[in-house]
N, C-alpha and C positions, 0 to 999 in steps of 0.2 A: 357725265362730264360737266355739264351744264350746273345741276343740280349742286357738285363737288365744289364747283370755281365761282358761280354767281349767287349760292343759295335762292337758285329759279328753279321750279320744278311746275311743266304741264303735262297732265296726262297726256293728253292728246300730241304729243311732241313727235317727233317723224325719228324713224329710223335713222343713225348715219349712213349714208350713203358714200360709200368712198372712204376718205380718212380723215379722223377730226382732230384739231390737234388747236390747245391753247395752253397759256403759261398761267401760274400761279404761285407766288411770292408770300412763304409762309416763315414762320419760324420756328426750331426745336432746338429741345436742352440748348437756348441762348442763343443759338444761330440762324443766321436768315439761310433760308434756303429756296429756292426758283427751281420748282417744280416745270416740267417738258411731259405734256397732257395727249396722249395719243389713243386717237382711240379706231383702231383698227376696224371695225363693225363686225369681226367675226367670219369677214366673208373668206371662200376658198383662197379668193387670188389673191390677198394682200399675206398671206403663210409666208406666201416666198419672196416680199418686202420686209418683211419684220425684221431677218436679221442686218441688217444695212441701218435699220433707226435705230435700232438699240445698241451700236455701236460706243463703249466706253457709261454704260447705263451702267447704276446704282440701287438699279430696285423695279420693280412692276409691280401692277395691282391687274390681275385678270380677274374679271366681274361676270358671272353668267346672272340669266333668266331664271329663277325657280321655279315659273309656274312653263319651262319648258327644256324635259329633260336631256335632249339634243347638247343643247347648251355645254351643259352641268360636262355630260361624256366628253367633249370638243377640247375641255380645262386640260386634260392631260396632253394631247398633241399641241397647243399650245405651249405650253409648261418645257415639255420636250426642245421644241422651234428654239425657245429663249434660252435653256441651258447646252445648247450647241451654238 
């Protein structure tokens, strides 16, 4: 998220913890558009918050880990969460 919105990237940068969420003000084919940056951490308990933020949402970007394949499997029960 960090990396997306500030062009900042530390290795060493901590886990989110909890839920992170910031805006971002871009524009496509001519239009500005203000991007809502959430980033769930992946953990169990925020499944059953998810659908309440994505209320009236336009799109999602779900992002795993490649060098951990947990992750990668976790994409479809999300994917799932969001088209319900």
């Amino acid at each position: 998220m960090k990396k997306f919105n500030f062009k900042v990237f530390k290795e060493d940068s901590k886990l989110t913890t909890g839920v992170g969420f910031c805006t971002k003000t871009t524009h496509y084919r001519g239009e500005t558009v203000k991007l809502q940056i959430w980033d769930f951490s992946g953990e169990e308990r925020f499944k059953l918050l998810l659908s309440s933020y994505v209320k009236g949402w336009n799109g999602a970007m779900i992002i795993y880990d490649v060098a951990n394949s947990k992750t990668l499997k976790d994409i479809f029960e999300w994917i799932e969460i969001l088209r319900n």
